[in-house]
C-alpha positions as CSV (number, residue, x, y, z in Angstrom):
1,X,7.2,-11.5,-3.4
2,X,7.1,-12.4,0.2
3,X,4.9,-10.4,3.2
4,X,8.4,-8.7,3.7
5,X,7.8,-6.7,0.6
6,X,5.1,-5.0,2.7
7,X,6.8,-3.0,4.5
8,X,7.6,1.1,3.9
9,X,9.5,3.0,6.4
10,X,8.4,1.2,9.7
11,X,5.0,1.0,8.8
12,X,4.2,-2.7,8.2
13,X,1.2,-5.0,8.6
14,X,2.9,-6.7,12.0
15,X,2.3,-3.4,14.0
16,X,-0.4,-1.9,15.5
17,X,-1.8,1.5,15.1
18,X,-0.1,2.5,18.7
19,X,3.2,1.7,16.7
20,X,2.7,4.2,14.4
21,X,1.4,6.8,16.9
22,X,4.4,5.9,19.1
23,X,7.0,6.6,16.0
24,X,5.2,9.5,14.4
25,X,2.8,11.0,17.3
26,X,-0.8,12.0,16.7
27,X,-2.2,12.3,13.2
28,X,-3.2,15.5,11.8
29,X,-6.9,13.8,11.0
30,X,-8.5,11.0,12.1
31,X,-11.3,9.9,9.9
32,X,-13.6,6.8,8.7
33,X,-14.3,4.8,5.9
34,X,-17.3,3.1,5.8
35,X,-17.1,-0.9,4.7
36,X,-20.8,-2.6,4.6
37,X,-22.2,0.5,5.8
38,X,-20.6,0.1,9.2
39,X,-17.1,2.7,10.3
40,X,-15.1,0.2,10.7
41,X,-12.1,1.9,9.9
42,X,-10.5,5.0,10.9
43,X,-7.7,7.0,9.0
44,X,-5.0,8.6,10.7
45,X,-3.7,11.2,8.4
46,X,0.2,12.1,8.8
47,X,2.2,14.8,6.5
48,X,2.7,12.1,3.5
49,X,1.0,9.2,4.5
50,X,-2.3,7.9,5.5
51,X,-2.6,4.7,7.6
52,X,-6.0,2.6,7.4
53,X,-6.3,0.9,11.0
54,X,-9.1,-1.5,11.7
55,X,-11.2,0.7,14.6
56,X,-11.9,-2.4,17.2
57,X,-8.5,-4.3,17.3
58,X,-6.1,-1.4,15.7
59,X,-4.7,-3.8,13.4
60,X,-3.4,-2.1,9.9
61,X,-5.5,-2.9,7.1
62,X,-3.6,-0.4,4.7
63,X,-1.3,2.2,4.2
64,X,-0.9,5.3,1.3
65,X,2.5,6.4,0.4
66,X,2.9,10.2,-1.1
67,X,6.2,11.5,0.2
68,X,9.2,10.6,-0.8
69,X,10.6,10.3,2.5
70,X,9.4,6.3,2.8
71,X,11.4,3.3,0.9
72,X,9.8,0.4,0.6
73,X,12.2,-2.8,1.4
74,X,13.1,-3.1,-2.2
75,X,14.6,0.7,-2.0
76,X,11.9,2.7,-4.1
77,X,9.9,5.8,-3.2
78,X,7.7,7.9,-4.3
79,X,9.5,10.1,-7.3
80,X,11.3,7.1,-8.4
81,X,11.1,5.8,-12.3
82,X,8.6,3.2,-14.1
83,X,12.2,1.9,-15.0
84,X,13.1,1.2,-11.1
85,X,10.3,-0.3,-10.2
86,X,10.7,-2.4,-12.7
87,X,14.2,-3.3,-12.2
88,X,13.5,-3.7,-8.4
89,X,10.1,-5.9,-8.9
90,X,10.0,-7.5,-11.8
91,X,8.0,-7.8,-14.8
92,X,5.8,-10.2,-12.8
93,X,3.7,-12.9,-14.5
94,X,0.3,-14.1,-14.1
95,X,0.0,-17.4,-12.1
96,X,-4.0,-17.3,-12.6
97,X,-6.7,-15.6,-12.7
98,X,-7.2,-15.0,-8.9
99,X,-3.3,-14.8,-8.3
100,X,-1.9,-11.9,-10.6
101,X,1.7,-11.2,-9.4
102,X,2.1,-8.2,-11.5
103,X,-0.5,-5.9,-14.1
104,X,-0.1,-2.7,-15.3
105,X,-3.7,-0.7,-15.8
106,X,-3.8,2.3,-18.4
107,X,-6.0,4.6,-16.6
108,X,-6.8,8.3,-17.1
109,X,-6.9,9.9,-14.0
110,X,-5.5,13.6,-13.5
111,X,-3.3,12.4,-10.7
112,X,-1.7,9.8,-12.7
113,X,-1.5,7.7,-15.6
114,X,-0.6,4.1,-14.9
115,X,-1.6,1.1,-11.8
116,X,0.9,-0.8,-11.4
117,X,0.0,-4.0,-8.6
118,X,1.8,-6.8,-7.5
119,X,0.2,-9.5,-4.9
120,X,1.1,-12.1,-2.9
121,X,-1.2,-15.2,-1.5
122,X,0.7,-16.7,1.2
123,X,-2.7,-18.7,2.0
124,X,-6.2,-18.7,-0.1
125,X,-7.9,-16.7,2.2
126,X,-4.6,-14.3,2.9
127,X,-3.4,-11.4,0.5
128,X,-1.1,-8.9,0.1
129,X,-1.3,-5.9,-2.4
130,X,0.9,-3.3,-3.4
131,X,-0.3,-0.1,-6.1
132,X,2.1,2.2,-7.5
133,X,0.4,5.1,-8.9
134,X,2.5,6.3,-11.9
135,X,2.5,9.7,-13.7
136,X,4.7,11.6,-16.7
137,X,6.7,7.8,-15.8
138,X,7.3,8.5,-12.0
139,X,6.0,6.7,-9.0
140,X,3.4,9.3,-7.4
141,X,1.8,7.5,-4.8
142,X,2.2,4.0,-3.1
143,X,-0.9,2.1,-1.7
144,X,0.1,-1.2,0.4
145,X,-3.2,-3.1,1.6
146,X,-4.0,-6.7,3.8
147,X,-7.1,-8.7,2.8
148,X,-8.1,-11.3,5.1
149,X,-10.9,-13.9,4.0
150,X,-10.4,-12.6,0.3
């Protein structure tokens, strides 16, 4: 995977929460999540998406797919098979313990069944994420998130 693979719609990391306003105009809800005690995030909740913005410097932390109007750059959305997202990404293999390309978690969850993650380190203290939530063998949900100092 490269950071390109973060990228649904025109939502990527490399914006800025104004981006998103600009392209989609104001949320529906703004929000925060508390990290350390401390709001310093705010969530900006569109019709099918939620973007995680860091409050100070508007820089995306995250973003949560649940419409099937996004495609991420590999061409899946949400409704697709387990089988595409496995043909599109890969079965994935473990480079370490810290770097885990691909796993699959059985979990029993009433909005789905099945975690399905791929990462990628461009740096050790730089990380990409992707989840596809998976139910009755569809993609349900997709959760893209940017760690720095992980």
């Amino acid at each position: 995977m490269t950071k390109k693979d973060f990228v649904v719609g025109n939502i990527s990391f490399d914006i800025k929460m104004d981006s998103v306003i600009k392209s989609f105009g104001l949320p529906k809800i703004i929000d925060t999540i508390d990290v350390f005690r401390t709001s310093d995030f705010l969530g900006y909740h569109y019709d099918g998406f939620i973007v995680w913005a860091d409050r100070r410097t508007h820089e995306i932390s995250s973003f949560d797919i649940s419409k099937n109007e996004f495609m991420t750059q590999r061409g899946l959305k949400v409704g697709d098979s387990i089988n595409k997202l496995i043909k599109l990404y890969g079965k994935g293999e473990s480079v370490d313990e810290l770097h885990m390309l691909y796993d699959i978690y059985d979990v029993r969850f009433k909005d789905y069944t099945k975690v399905i993650f791929y990462e990628y380190h461009p740096s050790d203290n730089d990380a990409y994420t992707v989840f596809f939530y998976i139910k009755h063998d569809k993609v349900v949900r997709i959760f893209m998130y940017h760690s720095l100092g992980c």
